[in-house]
C-alpha beads as a LAMMPS data file, in Angstrom:
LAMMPS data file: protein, C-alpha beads

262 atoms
261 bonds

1 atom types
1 bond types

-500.0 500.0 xlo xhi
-500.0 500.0 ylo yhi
-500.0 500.0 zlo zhi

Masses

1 110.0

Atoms # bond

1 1 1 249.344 42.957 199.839
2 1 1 251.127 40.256 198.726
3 1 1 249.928 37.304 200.395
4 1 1 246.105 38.844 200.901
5 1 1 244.783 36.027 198.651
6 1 1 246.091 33.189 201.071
7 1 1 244.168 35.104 203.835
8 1 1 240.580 33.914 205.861
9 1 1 238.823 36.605 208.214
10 1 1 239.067 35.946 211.405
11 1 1 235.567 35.140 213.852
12 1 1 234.009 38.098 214.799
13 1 1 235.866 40.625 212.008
14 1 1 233.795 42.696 210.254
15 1 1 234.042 42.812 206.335
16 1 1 232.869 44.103 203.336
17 1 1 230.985 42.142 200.835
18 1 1 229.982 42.455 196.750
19 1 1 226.343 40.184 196.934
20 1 1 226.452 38.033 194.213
21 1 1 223.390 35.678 193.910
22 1 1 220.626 36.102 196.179
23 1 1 218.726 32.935 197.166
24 1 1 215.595 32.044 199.019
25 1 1 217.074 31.136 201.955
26 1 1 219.743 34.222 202.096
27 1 1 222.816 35.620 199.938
28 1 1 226.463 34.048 198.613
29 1 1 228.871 36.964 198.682
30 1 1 232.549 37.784 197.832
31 1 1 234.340 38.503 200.312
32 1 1 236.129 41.879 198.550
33 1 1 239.541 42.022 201.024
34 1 1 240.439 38.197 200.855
35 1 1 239.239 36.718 197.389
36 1 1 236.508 33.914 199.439
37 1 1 233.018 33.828 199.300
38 1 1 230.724 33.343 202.394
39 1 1 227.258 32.722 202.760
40 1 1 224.847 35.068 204.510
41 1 1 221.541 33.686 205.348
42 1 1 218.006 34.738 205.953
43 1 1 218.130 34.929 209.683
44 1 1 220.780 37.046 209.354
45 1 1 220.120 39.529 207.113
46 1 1 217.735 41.875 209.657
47 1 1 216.170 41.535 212.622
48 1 1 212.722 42.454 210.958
49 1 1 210.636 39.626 209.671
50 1 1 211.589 39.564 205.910
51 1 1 208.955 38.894 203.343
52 1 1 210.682 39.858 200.378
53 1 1 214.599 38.987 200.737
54 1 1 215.433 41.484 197.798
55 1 1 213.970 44.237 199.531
56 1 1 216.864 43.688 201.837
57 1 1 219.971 42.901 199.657
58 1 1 220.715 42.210 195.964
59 1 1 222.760 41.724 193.326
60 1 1 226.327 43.560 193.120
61 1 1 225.055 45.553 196.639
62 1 1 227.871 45.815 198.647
63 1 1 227.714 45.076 202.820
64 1 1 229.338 45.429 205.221
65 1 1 229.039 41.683 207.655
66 1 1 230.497 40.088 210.428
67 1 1 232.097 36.655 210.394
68 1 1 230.207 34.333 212.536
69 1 1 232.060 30.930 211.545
70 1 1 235.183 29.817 209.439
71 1 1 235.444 26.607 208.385
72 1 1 239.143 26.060 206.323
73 1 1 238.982 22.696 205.406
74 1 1 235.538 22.928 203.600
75 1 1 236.012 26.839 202.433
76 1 1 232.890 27.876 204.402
77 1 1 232.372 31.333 205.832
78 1 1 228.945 31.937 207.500
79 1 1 227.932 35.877 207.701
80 1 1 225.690 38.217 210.008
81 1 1 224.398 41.790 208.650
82 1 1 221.784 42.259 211.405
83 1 1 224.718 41.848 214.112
84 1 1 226.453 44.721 212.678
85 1 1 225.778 48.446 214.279
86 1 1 225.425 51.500 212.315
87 1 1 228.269 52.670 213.683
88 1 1 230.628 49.939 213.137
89 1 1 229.883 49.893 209.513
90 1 1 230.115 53.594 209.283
91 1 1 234.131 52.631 210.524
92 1 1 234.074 50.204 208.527
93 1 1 233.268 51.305 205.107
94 1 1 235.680 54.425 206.101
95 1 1 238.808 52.299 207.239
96 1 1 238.101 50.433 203.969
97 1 1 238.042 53.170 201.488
98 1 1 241.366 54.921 203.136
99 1 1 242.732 50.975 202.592
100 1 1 241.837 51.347 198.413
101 1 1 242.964 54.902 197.956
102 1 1 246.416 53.975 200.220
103 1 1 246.629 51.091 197.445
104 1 1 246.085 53.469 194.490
105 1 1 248.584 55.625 195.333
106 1 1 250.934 52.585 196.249
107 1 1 250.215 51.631 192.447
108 1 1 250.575 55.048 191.483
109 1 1 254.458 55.104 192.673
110 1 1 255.312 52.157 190.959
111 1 1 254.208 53.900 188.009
112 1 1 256.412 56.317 188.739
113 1 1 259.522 54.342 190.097
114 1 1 259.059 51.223 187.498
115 1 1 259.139 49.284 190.300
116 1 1 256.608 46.315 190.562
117 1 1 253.598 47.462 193.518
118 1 1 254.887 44.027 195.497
119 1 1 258.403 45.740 195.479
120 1 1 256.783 49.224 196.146
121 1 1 255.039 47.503 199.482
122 1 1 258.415 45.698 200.631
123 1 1 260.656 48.024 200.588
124 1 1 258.004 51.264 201.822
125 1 1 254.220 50.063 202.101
126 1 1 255.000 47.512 204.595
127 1 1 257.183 49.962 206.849
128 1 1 254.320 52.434 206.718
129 1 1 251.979 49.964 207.469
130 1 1 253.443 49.289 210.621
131 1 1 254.257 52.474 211.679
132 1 1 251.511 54.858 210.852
133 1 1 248.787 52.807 208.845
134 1 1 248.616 53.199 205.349
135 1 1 246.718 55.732 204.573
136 1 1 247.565 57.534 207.736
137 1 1 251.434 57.129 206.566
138 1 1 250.452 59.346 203.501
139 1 1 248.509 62.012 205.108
140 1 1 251.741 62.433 207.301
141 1 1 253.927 62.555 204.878
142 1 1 251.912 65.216 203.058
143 1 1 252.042 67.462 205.715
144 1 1 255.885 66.872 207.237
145 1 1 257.360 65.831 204.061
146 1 1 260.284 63.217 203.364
147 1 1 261.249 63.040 206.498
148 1 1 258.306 61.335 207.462
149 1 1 259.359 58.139 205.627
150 1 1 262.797 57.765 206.015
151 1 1 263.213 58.107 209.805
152 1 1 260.870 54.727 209.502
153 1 1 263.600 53.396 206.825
154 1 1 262.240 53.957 203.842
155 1 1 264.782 54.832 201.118
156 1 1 265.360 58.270 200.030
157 1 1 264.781 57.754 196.319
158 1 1 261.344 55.731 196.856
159 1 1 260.527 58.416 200.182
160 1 1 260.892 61.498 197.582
161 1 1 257.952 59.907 195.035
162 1 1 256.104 58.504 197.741
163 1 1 256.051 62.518 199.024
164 1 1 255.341 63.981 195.580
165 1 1 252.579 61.436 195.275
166 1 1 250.960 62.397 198.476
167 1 1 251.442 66.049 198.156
168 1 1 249.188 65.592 194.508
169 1 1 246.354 63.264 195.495
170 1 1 245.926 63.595 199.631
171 1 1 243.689 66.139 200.520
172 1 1 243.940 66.760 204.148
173 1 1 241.059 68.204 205.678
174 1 1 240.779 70.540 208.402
175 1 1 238.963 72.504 210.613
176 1 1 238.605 76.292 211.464
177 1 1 237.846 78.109 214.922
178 1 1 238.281 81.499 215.744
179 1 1 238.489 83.764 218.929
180 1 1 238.282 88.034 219.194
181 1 1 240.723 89.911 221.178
182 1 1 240.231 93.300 222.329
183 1 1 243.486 95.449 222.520
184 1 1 243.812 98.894 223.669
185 1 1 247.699 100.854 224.106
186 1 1 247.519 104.695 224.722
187 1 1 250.637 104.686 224.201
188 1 1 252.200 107.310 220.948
189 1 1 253.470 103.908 219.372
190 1 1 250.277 101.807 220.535
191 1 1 249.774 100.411 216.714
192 1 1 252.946 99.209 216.407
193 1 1 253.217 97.855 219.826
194 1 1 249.962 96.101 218.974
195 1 1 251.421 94.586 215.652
196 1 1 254.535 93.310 217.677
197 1 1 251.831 92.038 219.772
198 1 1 250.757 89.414 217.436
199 1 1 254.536 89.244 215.446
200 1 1 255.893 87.674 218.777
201 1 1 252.745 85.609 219.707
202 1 1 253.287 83.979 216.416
203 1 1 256.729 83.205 216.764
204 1 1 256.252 81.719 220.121
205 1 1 253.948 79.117 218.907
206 1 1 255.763 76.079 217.920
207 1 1 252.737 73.649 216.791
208 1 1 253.687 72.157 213.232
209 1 1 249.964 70.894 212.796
210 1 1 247.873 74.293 212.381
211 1 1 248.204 77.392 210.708
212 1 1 246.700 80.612 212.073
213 1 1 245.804 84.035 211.374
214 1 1 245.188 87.620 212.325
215 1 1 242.758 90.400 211.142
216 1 1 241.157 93.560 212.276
217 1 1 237.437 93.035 212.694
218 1 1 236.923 96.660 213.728
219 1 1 239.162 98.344 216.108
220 1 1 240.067 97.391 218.978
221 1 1 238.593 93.699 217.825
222 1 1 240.914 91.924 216.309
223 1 1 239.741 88.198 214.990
224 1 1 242.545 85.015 215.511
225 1 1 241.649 81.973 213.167
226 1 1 243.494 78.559 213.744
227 1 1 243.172 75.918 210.996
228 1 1 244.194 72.107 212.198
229 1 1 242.884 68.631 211.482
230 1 1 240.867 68.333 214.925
231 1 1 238.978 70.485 216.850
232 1 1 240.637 69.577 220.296
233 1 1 243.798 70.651 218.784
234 1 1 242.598 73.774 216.710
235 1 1 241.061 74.612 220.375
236 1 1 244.148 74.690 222.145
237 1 1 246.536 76.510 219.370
238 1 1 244.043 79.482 220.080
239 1 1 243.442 79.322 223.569
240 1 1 247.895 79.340 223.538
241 1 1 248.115 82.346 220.902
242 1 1 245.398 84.376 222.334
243 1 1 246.846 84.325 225.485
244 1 1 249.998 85.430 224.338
245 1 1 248.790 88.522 222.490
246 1 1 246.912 89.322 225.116
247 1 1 250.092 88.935 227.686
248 1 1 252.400 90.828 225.489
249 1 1 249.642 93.779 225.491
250 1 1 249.446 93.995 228.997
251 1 1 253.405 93.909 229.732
252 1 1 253.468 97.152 227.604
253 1 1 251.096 98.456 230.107
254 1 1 248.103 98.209 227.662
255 1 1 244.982 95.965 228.011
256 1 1 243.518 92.828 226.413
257 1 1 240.866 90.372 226.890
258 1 1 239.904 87.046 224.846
259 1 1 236.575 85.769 223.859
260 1 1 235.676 82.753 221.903
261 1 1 234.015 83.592 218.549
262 1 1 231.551 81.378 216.274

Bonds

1 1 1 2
2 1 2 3
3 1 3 4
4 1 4 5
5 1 5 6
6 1 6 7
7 1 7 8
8 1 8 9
9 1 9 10
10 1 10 11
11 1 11 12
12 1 12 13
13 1 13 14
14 1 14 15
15 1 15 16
16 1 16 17
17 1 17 18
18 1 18 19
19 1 19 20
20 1 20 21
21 1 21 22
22 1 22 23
23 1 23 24
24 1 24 25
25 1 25 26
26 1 26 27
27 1 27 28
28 1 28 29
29 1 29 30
30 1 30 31
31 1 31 32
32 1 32 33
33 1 33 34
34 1 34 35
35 1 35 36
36 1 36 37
37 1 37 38
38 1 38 39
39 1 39 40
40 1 40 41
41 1 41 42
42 1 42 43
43 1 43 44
44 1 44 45
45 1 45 46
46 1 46 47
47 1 47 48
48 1 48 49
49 1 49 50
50 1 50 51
51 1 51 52
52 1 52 53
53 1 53 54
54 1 54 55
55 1 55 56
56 1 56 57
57 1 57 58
58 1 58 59
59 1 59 60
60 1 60 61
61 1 61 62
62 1 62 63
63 1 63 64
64 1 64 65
65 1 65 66
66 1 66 67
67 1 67 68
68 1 68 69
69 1 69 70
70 1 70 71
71 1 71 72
72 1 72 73
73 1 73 74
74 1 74 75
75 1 75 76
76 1 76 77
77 1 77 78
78 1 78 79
79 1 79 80
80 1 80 81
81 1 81 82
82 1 82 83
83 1 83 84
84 1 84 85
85 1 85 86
86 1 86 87
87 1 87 88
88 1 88 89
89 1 89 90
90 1 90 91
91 1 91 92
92 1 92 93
93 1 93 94
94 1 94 95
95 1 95 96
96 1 96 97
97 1 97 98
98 1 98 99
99 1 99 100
100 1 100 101
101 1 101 102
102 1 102 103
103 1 103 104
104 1 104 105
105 1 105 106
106 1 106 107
107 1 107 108
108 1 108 109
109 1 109 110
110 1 110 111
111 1 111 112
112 1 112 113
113 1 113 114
114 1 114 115
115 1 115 116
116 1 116 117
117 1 117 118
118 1 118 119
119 1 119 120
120 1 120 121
121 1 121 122
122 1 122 123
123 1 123 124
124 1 124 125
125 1 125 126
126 1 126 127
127 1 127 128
128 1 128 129
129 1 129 130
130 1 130 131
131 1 131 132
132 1 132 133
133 1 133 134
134 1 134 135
135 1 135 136
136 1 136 137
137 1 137 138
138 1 138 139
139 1 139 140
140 1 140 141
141 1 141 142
142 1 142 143
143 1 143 144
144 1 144 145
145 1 145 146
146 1 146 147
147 1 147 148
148 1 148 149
149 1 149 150
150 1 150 151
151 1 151 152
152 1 152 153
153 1 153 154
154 1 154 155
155 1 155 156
156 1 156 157
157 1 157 158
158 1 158 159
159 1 159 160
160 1 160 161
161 1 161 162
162 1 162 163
163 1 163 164
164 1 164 165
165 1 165 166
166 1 166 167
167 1 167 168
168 1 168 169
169 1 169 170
170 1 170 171
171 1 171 172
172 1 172 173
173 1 173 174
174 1 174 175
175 1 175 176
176 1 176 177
177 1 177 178
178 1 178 179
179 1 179 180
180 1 180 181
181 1 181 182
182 1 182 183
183 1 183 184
184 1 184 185
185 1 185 186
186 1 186 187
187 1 187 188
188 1 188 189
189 1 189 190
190 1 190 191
191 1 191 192
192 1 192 193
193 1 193 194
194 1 194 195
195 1 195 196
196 1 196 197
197 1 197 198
198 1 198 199
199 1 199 200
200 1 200 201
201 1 201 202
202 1 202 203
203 1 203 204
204 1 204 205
205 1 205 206
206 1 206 207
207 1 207 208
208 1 208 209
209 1 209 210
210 1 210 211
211 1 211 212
212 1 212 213
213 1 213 214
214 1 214 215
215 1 215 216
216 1 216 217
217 1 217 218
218 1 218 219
219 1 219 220
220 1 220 221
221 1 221 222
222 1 222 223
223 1 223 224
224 1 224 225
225 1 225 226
226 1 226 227
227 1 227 228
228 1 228 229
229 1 229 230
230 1 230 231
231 1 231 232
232 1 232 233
233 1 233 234
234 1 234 235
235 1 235 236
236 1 236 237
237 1 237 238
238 1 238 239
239 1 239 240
240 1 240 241
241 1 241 242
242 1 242 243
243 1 243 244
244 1 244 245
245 1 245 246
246 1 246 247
247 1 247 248
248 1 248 249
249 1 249 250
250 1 250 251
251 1 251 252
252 1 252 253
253 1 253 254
254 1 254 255
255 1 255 256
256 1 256 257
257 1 257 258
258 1 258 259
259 1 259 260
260 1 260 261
261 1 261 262
């Protein structure tokens, strides 16, 4: 954060650009992550024939361009749009954005600490950088807590605000699957023995990263939901938990059987 200004892209990195005058024979932009400007020209804007150059880009647009040539000495930067994918500036603009917001809430804790931010990134943005990504550093820490941070060396004082910071401003998203189980127990007790059922399969599953449910859908169907950040991983807490009900049923001498729902 510090030394970004003193920075030049790299050939073949992509960046993201505010347009600032648009020209005949292409664009001069800013480059928004290192304080430069660069020039992108005509035969690089699309690889359509271009009639009208502000159909493709204008003023105070922003883009997302790769560097095709750096020149230090004369403070050149020559830019490509058309060599960019779609999907590369979708990853892009979304590794970008996580950057700002990380920032803002970097600012937001030297608010809080009266710390300066360039003391706020030594002593904790820096370590987290490293070790998780920025962004990625506060998701964690809004799930695990404290501990996140100081384990990397962050100090406990600073680690504390940097967790209430995360817990009030990052949202972590997740996703939901769900599976039926049939279970049947003639025995007197069979309720009960069902309700242990699911008591023991959740205290047998250890994952930290998803949070799960049960509920009757109508006798004997009884509906588990698993909440994690992935799918993959929301997958395989329920296959793991509905195999467990479904085992502690049968050792009872009952019966069970899983089915993925929708």
């Amino acid at each position: 954060m510090a030394s970004e200004e003193e920075e030049w892209p790299e050939v073949g990195d992509l960046v993201i650009a505010t347009v600032e005058n648009v020209v005949d024979y292409g664009a001069y932009v800013k480059l928004d992550e290192y304080n430069k400007k660069g020039l992108l020209h005509i035969s690089e804007i699309s690889s359509s024939w271009i009639r009208n150059i502000r159909n493709f880009v204008r003023e105070r647009q922003k883009v997302v361009l790769k560097v095709l040539r750096v020149d230090r000495d004369k403070g050149h930067i020559n830019l490509s749009r058309r060599r960019v994918t779609k999907r590369a500036k979708i990853e892009k603009i979304r590794s970008w954005k996580r950057r700002r917001k990380a920032e803002a809430l970097l600012r937001n804790v030297a608010e809080k600490t009266g710390l300066s931010k360039e003391e706020v990134f030594e002593q904790a943005g820096a370590l987290m950088e490293k070790e998780y990504g920025l962004y990625t550093a506060f998701e964690k820490v809004a799930k695990k807590g404290v501990k996140a941070l100081t384990k990397i060396g962050v100090p406990d004082e600073l680690a504390r605000v940097l967790a209430e910071v995360a817990e009030e401003r990052v949202h972590i998203s997740m996703v939901k699957v769900k599976g039926i189980v049939e279970l049947s127990c003639m025995k007197p007790n069979g309720v009960e023995i069902i309700k242990e059922a699911f008591l023991k399969a959740r205290k047998a599953e250890k994952s930290r990263d998803a949070k799960f449910r049960f509920y009757v859908v109508a006798t004997p169907k009884y509906c588990i939901e698993v909440s994690a950040e992935n799918y993959k991983h929301a997958e395989t807490v329920l296959q793991r938990v509905s195999e467990k009900v479904v085992s502690n049923i049968v050792k009872t001498g009952g019966q069970g059987s899983f089915r993925r729902g929708k």
